[in-house]
C-alpha positions, 0 to 999 in steps of 0.5 A: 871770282878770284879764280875766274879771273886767275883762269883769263889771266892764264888764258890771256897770257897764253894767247899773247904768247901764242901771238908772239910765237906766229909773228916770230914765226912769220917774221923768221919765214919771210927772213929764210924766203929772201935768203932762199930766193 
């Protein structure tokens, strides 16, 4: 049970950080549109 919950730990961990990275990304992309345009 302990490693299960190690694993989804580690899991979710990696999902938050994956979901930072996108909106970083969609963040800084909306940011070089409007100095593009």
């Amino acid at each position: 049970m302990v490693l299960i919950s190690l694993i989804f730990q580690n899991y979710e961990k990696e999902i938050f950080e994956l979901i930072v990275i996108e909106i970083m990304i969609i963040i800084l992309g909306k940011e070089t549109e409007i100095s593009v345009y």
